[in-house]
C-alpha positions in Angstrom: -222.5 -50.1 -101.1 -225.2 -48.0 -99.2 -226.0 -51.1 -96.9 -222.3 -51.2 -96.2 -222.5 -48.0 -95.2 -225.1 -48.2 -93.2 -224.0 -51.4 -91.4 -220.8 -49.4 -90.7 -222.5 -46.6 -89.4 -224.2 -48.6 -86.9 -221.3 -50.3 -85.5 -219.5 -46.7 -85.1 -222.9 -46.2 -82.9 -222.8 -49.2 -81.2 -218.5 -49.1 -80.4 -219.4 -45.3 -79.4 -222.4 -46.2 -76.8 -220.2 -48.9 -75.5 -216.9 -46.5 -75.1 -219.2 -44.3 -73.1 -221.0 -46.4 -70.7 -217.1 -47.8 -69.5 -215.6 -44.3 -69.5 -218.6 -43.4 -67.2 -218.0 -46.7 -65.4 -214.5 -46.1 -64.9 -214.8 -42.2 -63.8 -217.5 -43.3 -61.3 -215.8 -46.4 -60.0 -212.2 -44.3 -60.3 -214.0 -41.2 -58.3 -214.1 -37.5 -58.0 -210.0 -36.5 -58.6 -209.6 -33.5 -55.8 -205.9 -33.5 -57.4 -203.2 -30.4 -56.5 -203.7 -28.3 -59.7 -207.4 -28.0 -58.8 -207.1 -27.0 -55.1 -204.2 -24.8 -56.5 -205.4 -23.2 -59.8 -208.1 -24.9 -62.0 -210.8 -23.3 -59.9 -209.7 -20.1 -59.3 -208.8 -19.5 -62.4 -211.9 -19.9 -63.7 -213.5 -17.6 -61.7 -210.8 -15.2 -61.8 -212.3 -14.8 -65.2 -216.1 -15.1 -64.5 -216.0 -13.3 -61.5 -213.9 -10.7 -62.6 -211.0 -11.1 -59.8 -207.9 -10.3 -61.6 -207.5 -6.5 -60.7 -208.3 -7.1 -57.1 -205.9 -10.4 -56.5 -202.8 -10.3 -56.8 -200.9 -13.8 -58.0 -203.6 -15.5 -55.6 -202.8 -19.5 -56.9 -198.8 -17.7 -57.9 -197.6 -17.7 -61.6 -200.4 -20.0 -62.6 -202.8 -17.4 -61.6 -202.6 -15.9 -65.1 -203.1 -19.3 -67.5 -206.1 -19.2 -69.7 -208.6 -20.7 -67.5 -211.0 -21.2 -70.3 -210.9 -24.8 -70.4 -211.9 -24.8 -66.4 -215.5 -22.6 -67.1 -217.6 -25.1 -67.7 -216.8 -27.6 -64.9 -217.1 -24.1 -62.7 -219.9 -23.1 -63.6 -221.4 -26.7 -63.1 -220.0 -26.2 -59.6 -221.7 -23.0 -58.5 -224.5 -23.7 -60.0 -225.3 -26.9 -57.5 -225.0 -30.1 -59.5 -223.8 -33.1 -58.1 -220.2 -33.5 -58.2 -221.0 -37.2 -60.1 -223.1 -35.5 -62.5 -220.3 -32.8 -63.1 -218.1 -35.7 -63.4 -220.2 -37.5 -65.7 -221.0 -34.6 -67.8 -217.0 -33.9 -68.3 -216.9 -37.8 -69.1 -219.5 -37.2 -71.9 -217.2 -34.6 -73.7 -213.9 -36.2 -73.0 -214.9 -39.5 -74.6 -215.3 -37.6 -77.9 -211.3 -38.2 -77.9 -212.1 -42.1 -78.5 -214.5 -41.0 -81.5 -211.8 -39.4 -83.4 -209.5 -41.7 -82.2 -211.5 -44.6 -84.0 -211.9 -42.7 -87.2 -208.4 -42.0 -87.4 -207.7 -45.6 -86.8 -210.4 -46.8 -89.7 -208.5 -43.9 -91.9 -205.1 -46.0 -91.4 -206.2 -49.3 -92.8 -204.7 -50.4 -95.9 -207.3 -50.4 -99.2 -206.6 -54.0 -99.3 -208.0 -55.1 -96.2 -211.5 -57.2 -96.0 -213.6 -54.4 -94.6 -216.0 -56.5 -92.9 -213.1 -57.9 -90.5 -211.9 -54.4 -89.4 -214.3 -53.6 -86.5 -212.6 -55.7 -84.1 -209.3 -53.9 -84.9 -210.7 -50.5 -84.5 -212.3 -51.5 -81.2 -208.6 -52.9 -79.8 -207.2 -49.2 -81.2 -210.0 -47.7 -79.3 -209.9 -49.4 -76.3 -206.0 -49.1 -75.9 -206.3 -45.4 -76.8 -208.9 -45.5 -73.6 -206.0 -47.5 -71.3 -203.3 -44.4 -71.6 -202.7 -43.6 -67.9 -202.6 -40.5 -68.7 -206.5 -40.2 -69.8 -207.6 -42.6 -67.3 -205.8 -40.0 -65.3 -208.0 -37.0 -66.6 -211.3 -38.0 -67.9 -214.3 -37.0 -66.1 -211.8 -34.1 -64.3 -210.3 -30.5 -64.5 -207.7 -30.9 -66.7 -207.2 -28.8 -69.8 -205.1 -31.2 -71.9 -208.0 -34.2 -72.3 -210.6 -31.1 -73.1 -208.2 -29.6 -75.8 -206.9 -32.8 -77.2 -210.6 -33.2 -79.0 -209.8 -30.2 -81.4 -206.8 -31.3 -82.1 -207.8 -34.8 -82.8 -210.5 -33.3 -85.6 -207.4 -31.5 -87.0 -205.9 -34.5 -87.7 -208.5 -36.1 -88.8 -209.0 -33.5 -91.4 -205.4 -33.4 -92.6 -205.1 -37.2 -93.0 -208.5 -37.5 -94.6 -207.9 -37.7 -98.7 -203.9 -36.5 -97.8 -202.2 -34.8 -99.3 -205.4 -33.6 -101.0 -205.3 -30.2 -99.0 -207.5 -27.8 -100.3 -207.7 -24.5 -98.6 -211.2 -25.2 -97.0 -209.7 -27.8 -95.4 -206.6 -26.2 -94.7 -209.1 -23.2 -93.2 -210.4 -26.0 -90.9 -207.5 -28.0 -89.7 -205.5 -25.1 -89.0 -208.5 -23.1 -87.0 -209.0 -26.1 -84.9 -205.3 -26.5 -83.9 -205.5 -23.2 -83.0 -208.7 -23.4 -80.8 -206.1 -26.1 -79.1 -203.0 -24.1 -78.7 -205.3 -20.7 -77.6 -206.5 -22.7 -74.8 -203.4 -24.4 -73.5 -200.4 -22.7 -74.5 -198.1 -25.6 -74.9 -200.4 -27.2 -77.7 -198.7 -24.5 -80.0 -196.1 -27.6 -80.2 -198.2 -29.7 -82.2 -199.2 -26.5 -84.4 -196.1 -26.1 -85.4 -195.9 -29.9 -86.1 -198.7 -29.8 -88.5 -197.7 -26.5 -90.4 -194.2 -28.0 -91.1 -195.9 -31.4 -92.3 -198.3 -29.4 -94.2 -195.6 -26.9 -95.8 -193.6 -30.1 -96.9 -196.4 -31.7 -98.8 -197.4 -28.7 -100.5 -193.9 -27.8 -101.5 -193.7 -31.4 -103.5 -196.8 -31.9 -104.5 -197.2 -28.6 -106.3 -193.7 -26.1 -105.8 -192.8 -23.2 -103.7 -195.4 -20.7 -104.2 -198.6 -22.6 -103.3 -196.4 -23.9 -100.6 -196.7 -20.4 -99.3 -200.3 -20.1 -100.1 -200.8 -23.3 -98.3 -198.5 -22.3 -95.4 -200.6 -18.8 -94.8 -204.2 -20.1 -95.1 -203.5 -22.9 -92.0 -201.4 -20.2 -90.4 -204.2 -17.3 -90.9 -207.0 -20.3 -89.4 -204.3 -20.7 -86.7 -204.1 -17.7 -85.9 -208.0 -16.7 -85.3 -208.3 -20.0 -83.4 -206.0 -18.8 -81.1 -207.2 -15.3 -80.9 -210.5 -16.9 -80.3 -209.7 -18.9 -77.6 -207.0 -16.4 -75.8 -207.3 -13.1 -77.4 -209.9 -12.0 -74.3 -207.9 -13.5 -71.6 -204.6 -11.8 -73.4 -205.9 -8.4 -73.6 -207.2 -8.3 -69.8 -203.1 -9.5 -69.2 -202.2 -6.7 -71.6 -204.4 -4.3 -69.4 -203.2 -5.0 -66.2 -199.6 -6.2 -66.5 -198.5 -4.9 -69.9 -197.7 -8.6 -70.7 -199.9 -10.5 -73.3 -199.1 -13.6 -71.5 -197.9 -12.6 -68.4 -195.9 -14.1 -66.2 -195.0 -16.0 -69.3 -191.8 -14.6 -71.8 -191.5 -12.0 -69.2 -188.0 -11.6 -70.7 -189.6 -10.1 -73.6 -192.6 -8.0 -72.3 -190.4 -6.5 -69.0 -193.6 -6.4 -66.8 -193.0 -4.8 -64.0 -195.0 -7.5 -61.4 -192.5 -10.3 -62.2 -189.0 -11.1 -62.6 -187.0 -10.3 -65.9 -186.8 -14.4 -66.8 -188.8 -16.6 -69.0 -190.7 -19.2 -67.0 -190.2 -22.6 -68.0 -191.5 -25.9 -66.2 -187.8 -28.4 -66.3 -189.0 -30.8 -64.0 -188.2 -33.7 -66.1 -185.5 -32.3 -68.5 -182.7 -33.5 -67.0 -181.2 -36.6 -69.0 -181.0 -34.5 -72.4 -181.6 -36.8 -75.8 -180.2 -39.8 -74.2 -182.7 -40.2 -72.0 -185.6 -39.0 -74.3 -184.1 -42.2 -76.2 -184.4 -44.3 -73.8 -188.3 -43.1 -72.3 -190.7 -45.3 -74.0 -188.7 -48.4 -71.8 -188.4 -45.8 -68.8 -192.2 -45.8 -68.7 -192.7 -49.2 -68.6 -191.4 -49.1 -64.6 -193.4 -48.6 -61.6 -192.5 -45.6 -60.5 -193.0 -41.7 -60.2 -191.4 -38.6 -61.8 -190.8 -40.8 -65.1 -192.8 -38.6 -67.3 -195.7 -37.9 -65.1 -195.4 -37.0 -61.0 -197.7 -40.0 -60.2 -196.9 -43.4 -61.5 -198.3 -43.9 -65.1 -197.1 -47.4 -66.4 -197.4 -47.3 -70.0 -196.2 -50.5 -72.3 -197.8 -49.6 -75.6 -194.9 -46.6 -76.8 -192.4 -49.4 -76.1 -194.2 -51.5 -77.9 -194.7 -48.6 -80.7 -191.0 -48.3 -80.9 -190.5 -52.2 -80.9 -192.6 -52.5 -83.7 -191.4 -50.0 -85.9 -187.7 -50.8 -85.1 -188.9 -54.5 -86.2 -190.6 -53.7 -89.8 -187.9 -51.3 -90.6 -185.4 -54.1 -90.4 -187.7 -56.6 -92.3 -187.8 -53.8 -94.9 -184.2 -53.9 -94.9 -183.5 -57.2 -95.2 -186.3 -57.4 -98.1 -183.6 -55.0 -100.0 -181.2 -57.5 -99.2 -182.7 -61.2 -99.3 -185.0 -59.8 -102.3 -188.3 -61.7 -100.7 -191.1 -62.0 -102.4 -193.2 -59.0 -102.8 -196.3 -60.7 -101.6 -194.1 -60.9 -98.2 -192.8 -57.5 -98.4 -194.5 -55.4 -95.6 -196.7 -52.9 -97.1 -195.5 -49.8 -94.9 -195.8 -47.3 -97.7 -199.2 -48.2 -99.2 -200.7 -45.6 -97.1 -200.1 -42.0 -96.8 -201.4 -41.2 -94.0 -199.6 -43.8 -91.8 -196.6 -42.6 -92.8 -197.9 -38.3 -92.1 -199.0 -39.7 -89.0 -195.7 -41.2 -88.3 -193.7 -38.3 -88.9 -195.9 -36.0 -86.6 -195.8 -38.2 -83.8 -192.2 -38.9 -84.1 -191.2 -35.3 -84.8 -193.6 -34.3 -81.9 -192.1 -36.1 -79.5 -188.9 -35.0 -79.9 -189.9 -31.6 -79.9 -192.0 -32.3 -76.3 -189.0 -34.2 -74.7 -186.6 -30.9 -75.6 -188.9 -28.2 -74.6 -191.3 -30.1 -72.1 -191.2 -33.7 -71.1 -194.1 -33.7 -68.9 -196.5 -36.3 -69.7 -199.6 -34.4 -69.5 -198.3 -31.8 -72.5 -198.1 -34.8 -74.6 -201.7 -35.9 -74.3 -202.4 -36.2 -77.9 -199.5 -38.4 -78.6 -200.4 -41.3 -75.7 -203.6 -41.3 -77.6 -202.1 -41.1 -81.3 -199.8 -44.2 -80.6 -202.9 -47.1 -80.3 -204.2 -46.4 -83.9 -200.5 -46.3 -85.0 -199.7 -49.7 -83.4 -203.2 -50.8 -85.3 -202.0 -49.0 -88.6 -198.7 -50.3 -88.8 -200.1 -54.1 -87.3 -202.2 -54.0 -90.5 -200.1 -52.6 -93.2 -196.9 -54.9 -91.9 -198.9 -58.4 -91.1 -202.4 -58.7 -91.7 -205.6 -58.8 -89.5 -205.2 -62.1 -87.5 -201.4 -61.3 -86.2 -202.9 -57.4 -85.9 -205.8 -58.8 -83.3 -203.9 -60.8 -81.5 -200.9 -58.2 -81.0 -203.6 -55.3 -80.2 -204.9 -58.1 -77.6 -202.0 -58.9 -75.9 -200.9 -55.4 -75.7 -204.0 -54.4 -74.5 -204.4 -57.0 -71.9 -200.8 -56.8 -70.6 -201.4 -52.4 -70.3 -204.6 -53.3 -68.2 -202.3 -55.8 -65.6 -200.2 -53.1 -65.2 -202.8 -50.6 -64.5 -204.2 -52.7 -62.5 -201.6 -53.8 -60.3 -199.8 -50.1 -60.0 -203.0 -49.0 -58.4 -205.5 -45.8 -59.1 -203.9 -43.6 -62.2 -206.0 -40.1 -60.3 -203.8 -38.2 -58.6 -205.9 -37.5 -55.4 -209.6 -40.0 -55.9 -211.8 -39.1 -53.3 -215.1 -40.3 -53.2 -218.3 -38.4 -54.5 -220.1 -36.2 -52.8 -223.0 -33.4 -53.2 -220.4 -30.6 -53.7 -217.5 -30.7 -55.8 -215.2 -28.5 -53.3 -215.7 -29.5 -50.4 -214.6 -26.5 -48.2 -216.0 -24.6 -44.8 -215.0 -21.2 -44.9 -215.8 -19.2 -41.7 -218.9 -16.9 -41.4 -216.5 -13.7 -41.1 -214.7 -14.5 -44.3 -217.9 -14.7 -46.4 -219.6 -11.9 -44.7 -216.5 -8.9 -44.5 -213.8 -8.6 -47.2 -210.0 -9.1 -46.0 -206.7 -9.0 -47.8 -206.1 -12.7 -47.5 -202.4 -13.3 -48.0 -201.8 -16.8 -48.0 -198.8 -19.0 -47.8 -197.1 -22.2 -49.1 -196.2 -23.5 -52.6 -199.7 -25.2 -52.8 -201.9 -21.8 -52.9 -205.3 -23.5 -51.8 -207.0 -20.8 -54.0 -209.9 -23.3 -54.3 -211.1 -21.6 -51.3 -211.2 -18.1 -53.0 -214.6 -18.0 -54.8 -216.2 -19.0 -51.0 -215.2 -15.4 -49.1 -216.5 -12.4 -49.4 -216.6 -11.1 -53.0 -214.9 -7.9 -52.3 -211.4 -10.0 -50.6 -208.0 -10.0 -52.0 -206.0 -12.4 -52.4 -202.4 -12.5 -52.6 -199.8 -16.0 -52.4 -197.1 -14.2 -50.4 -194.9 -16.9 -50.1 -195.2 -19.9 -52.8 -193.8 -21.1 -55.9 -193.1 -17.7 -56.4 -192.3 -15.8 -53.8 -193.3 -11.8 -54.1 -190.2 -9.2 -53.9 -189.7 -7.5 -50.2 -188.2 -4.2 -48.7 -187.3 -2.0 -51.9 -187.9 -4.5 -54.5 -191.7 -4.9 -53.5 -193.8 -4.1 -56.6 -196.3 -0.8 -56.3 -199.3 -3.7 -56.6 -198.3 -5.6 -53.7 -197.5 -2.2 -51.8 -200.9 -1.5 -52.4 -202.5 -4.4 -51.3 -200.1 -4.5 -48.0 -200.3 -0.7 -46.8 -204.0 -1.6 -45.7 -205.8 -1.7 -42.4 -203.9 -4.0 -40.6 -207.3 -4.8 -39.0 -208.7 -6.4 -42.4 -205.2 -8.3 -43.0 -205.3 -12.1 -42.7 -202.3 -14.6 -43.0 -203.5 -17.6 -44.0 -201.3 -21.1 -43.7 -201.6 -25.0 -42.8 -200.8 -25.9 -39.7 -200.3 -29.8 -39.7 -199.2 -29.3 -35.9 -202.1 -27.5 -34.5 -204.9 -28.8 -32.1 -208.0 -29.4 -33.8 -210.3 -26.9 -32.1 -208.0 -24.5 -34.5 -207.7 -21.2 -32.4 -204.2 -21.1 -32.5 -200.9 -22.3 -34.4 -198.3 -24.4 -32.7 -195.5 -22.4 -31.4 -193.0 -23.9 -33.8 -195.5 -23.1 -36.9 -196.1 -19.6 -35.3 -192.3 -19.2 -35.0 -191.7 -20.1 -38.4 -194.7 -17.7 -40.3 -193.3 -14.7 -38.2 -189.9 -15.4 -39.6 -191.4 -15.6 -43.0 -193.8 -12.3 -42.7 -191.3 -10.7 -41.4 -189.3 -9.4 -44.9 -193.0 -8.1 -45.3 -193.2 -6.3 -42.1 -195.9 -8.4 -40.9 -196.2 -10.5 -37.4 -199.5 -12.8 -36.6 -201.0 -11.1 -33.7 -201.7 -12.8 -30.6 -205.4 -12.9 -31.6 -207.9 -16.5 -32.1 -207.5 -17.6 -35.8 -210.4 -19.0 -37.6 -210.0 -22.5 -39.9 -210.8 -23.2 -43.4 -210.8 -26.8 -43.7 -211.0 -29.0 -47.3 -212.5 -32.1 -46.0 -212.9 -35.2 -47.9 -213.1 -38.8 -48.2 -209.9 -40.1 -50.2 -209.4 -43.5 -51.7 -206.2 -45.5 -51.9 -205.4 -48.6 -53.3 -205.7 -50.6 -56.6 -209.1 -50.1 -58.2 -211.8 -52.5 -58.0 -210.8 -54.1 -55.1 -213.1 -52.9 -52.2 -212.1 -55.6 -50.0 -208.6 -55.7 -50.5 -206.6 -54.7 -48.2 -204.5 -52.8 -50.5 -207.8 -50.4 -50.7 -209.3 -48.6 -48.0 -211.1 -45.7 -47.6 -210.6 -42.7 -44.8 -211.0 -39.0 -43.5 -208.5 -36.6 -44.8 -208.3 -33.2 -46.6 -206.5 -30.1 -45.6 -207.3 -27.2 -42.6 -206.1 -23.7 -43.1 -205.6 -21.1 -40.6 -206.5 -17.3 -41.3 -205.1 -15.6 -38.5 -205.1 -11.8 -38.0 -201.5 -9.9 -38.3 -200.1 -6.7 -37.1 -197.1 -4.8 -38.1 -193.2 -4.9 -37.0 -192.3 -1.7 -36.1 -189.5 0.4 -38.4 -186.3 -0.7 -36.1 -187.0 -4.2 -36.3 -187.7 -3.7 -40.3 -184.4 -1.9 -40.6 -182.4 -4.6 -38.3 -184.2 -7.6 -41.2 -183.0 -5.5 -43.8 -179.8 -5.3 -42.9 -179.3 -9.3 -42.6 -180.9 -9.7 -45.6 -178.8 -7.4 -47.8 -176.1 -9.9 -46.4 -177.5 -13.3 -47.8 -178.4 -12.1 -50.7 -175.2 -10.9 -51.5 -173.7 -14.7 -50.6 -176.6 -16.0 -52.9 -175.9 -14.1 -55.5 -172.6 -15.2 -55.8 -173.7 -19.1 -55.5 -176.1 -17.8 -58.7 -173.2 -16.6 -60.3 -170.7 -19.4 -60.2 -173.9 -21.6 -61.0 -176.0 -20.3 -64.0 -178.1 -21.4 -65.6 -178.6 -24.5 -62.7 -180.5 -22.4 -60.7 -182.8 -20.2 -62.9 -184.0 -17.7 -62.5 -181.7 -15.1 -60.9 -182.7 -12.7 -58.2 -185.7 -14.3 -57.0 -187.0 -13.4 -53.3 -184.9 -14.7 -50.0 -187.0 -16.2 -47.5 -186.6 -15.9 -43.7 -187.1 -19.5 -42.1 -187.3 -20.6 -38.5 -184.1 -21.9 -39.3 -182.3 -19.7 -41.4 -182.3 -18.1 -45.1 -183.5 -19.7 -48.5 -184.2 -18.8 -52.1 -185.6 -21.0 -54.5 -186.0 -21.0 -58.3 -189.4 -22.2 -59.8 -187.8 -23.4 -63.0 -185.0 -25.5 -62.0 -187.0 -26.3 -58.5 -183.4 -26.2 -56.7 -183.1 -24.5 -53.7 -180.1 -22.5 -51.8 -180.3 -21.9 -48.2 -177.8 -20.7 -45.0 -178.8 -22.3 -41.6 -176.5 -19.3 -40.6 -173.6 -21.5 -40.5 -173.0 -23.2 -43.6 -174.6 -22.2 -47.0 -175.7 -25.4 -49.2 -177.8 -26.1 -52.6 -180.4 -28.3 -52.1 -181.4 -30.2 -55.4 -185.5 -30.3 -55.9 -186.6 -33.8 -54.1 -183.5 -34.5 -53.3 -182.4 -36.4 -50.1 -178.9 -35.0 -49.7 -177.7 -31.2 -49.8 -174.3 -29.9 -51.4 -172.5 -28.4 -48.3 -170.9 -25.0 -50.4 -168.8 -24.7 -46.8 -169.0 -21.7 -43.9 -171.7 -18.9 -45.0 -168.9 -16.4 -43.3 -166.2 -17.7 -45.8 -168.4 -16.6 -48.6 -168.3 -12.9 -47.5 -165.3 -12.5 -49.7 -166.3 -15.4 -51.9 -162.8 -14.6 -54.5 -160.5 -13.5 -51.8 -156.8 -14.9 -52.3 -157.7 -16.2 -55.4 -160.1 -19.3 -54.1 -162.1 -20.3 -57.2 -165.1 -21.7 -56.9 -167.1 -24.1 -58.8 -171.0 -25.5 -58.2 -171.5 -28.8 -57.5 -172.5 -31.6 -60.1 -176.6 -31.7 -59.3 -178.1 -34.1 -60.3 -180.4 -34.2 -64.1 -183.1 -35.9 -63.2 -186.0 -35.2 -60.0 -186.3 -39.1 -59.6 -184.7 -40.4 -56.6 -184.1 -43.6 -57.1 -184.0 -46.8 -54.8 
């Protein structure tokens, strides 16, 4: 027994040095992701926090300003401490690959009693290495993202609850639930899979031993919860308390009435579109090459079809054993093992819950990983070892072809180089402080821990754009009714000459008209750049003489340009047109609901006329002055809604009006 053990043991070793040296392999030969939710939040936010930045910015990378950055510190601190953006890389690899060593003891916990022990190291490898394939990690490892980072607690949690189930003693339950906790504190949406567990949890104590230690049970993992969460967000909730009177702000903003954000809940429906039927029908959805499927890059996954194929397939060869009346010794052995089936139910019960609430792919980050030890368990328990290799095999072999003909899972791979960020901020920026107020839905807030410690930082203009005129908040008053001398706009240019001392005229047009509702103008001064400069990749991977890979000069250049004011009449003659659109959007709001959420957002002023957008549904409603249309989020046709002066008396002589049928889903297809 203690020699089998032992041998054991060293295997475990052995599979874990080997998962490690290829998940360093593939994050080096993958490279350094410099992906949009870095440059636009993952950064900043962490030294919003370390830095202490929260009172003197102001929404600086827009509503995601305020996330917990907790799970961005240490690859921030990495960064300003000097380190080689491979050795950051590689030091965020070593931690993310303790996913695959939970992911292999939860696999060796779902093998049936029966099996020849000796013979299960090649099936725990296969579960492993297919757990490793999910786009979606191959997609994160050795990078920013929270969901990879939190995924390891939750993974322990799991381990812990299937371990001996339904054997849950309250040390245990202390444990599991504190570590699900840690989870959700850190990323908000992981409170999904808290809830998951509790309900599993409260079910199995409730049979096993009645109602009242149900209760017992229920408050022990909901008390561990609770401290893991206050552990991992409490800090971060209090300064939100302090400052906005919101816990969570901007989130449930409904519920907390902060007066710095709209009275609305903000929810992410990207890719809620096609309701159950579609949720149904995902697992074969993600099996096509294409984006906005589940994740905004293309993520080809086979194995959740294969997941659903295979339980669709024993549940009918249980069936037709209750029928036929095989053989017992052919009867698949499903319910032999507890913690298959608790698995089961969590990950099928999860995923329902993620496709109503969130259905983007990187929320469910746990379950891509869950489904390779499930495939193994089920494999095992239905068949037997040789049909479970060779299934694992082909599976595995078929998800790598896929991967490796849809090309580079990262969402921006650049190549390595000394510093992580790789941004030139002008000498003036770092040496006086400025009220920064930058614009554009992509916040480039990366830039932000670069100036001058004492700068402010606001995202006029973005994903959320900040009331104007009477509805401007006393914070953004504040920031605005500075100097105009220490006022900077800050924008991208694509169109301007690369010496970078001016905007094009049609760009320069175009930011007036948008500053404008602010009472701003750029001044007819030289700006001064901030450039993002890297070396990006493109292509499949591991073809460096392909012609489908190639490597070239890109990154991003920002202007900060000095501003002065409009004076009152020309406030007064904006205010005036604006009080006009808004009244005509409000109306396309009301006849609507909830298909552009939320109400009452900010109108724009555009070079070419009027626009409001809403950040949850992502659809946009805009005047050209002429005509007033919706314009569906990546959509390549607008609704014409007919003449903007028709809608100056929208119900006049009893015209009803109805919104257009948008369309569910933010793939374009063909």
């Amino acid at each position: 027994m203690m020699v089998e053990m032992q041998d054991m043991k060293n295997k475990n070793m052995a599979a874990a040095a080997v998962f490690l040296m290829v998940s360093l392999l593939w994050n080096y030969l993958a490279g350094k992701d410099l992906h949009w939710d870095f440059i636009n939040y993952h950064f900043y936010g962490a030294a919003s926090m370390i830095d202490g930045r929260l009172v003197q910015d102001y929404f600086a990378a827009s509503i995601q300003s305020y996330l917990n950055p907790l799970p961005y510190i240490p690859q921030f601190l990495m960064i300003r401490w000097g380190w080689h953006s491979a050795v950051v890389g590689g030091v965020l690899t070593v931690i993310h690959t303790l996913n695959l060593f939970f992911i292999w003891k939860i696999t060796h916990l779902l093998m049936p009693d029966f099996a020849d022990k000796s013979r299960l190291t090649g099936i725990l490898f296969l579960s492993t290495a297919l757990a490793f394939i999910s786009p979606v990690h191959l997609t994160q490892v050795g990078g920013s993202f929270a969901d990879i980072l939190t995924c390891i607690p939750m993974l322990g949690g799991l381990y812990l609850m299937l371990k001996d189930w339904p054997k849950l003693e309250p040390k245990r339950l202390l444990w599991v639930g504190f570590l699900f906790g840690v989870a959700a504190g850190a990323k908000l949406t992981n409170g999904l899979f808290v809830a998951v567990a509790l309900l599993l949890i409260g079910v199995s104590i409730w049979r096993a031993r009645g109602t009242q230690q149900m209760l017992t049970g229920c408050l022990i993992f909901s008390f561990a919860a609770g401290l893991g969460i206050l552990i991992t967000h409490g800090y971060w909730s209090y300064l939100l308390w302090e400052q906005f009177g919101n816990p969570f702000f901007p989130l449930f903003n409904k519920l907390f009435a902060s007066p710095d954000f709209l009275l609305s809940s903000f929810q992410d429906r990207r890719f809620l579109g096609e309701g159950w039927p579609g949720l149904f029908a995902l697992p074969f959805e993600m099996t096509k090459l294409e984006p906005w499927i589940y994740t905004e890059n293309i993520s080809v996954d086979i194995r959740v079809a294969a997941l659903v194929l295979l339980v669709s397939l024993l549940a009918l060869l249980m069936a037709s054993h209750r029928i036929v009346k095989w053989p017992a010794t052919k009867m698949p052995n499903l319910l032999t093992s507890r913690a298959l089936g608790v698995l089961l139910v969590f990950w099928v019960v999860s995923y329902l819950l993620w496709g109503n609430v969130f259905r983007i792919g990187r929320y469910a980050y746990l379950l891509w990983f869950l489904v390779a030890p499930l495939l193994a368990g089920l494999l095992m328990h239905g068949f037997n070892v040789r049909v479970t290799r060779v299934a694992l095999a082909v599976i595995l072999i078929l998800q790598v072809f896929v991967l490796y003909t849809s090309g580079s899972p990262r969402w921006t791979p650049t190549k390595w180089s000394a510093q992580w960020v790789p941004v030139s901020v002008p000498d003036e920026l770092k040496q006086h402080p400025y009220t920064l107020l930058t614009l554009g839905t992509q916040s480039y807030s990366a830039f932000i821990p670069f100036v001058h410690p004492s700068s402010s930082v606001i995202n006029l203009v973005g994903q959320y754009n900040q009331p104007a005129g009477p509805k401007m908040t006393v914070k953004l008053r504040d920031h605005l009714s500075k100097p105009i001398e220490s006022i900077r706009i800050v924008f991208r240019d694509p169109a301007s000459s690369p010496v970078f001392t001016q905007p094009a005229d049609r760009t320069r047009n175009d930011v007036n008209a948008v500053v404008s509702l602010y009472g701003l103008r750029l001044a007819n001064e030289l700006c001064q750049p901030i450039v993002f400069e890297y070396e990006s990749i493109e292509g499949t991977l591991l073809e460096e003489s392909s012609d489908k890979k190639k490597a070239f000069r890109d990154g991003d250049r920002l202007m900060a340009c000095p501003a002065t004011r409009l004076s009152s009449t020309e406030q007064d003659q904006i205010n005036e047109k604006l009080l006009v659109i808004d009244k005509m959007f409000d109306d396309v709001e009301k006849m609507c609901g909830d298909k552009l959420s939320p109400h009452g957002g900010q109108t724009l002023r555009g070079l070419n006329g009027w626009l409001r957008n809403y950040f949850n549904t992502l659809n946009n409603v805009a005047t050209d002055g002429e005509s007033i249309y919706i314009r569906p989020f990546r959509s390549m046709v607008d609704f014409d809604l007919g003449l903007a002066s028709s809608w100056k008396e929208p119900l006049a002589n009893g015209r009803v009006l109805t919104c257009p049928a948008l369309p569910k889903t933010m793939r374009i297809d063909g």
